[in-house]
C-alpha positions in Angstrom: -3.7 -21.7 -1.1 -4.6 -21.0 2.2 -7.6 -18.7 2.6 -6.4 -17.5 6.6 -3.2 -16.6 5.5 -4.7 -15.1 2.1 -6.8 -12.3 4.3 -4.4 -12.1 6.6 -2.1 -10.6 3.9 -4.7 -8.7 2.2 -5.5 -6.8 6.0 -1.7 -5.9 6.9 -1.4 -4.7 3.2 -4.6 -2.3 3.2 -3.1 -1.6 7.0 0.3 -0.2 4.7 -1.6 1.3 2.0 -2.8 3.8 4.6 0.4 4.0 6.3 2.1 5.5 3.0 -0.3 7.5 2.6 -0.3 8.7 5.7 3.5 8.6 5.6 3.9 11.0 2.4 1.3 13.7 4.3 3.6 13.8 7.2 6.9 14.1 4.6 5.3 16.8 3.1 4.9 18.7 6.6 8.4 17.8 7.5 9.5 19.8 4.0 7.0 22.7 4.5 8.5 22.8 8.4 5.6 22.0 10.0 6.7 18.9 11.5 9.8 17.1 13.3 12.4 15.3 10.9 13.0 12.9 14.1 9.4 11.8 13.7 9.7 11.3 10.0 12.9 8.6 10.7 10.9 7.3 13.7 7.3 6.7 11.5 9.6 5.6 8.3 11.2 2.5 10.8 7.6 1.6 11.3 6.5 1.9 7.5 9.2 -0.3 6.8 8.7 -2.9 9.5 5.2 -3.2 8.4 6.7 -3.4 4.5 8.3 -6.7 6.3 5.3 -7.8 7.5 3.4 -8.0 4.6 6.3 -9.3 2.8 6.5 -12.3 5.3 2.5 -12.2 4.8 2.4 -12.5 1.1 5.2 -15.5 1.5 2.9 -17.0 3.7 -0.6 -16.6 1.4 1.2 -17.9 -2.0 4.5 -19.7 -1.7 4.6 -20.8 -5.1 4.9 -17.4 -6.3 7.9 -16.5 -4.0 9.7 -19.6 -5.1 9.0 -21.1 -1.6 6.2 -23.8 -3.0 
């Protein structure tokens, strides 16, 4: 296992933790009308980039658990 790529995983996935979070707020706003739907599509590309990311990450930290090792 490698213990860079271990914490590097383990900081982009705290990093989306606190995107969703942050992610469902600003839906909530967008239903109540408080917020632009554009912005909602334009945040959710980003959520789901960084859901990439850590996916790529997590292949990276343990490979034998993504049938890659």
């Amino acid at each position: 296992m490698n213990s860079q790529a271990v914490q590097d995983w383990l900081q982009i996935r705290r990093e989306l933790l606190q995107m969703e979070s942050e992610f469902t707020t600003f839906a909530i706003q967008v239903a109540n009308g408080q917020e632009s739907e554009e912005l909602l599509k334009a945040k959710r590309q980003v959520l789901e980039a960084t859901r990439a990311l850590c996916t790529a990450a997590y292949e990276r930290a343990f490979p034998a658990n993504t049938g890659r090792g």
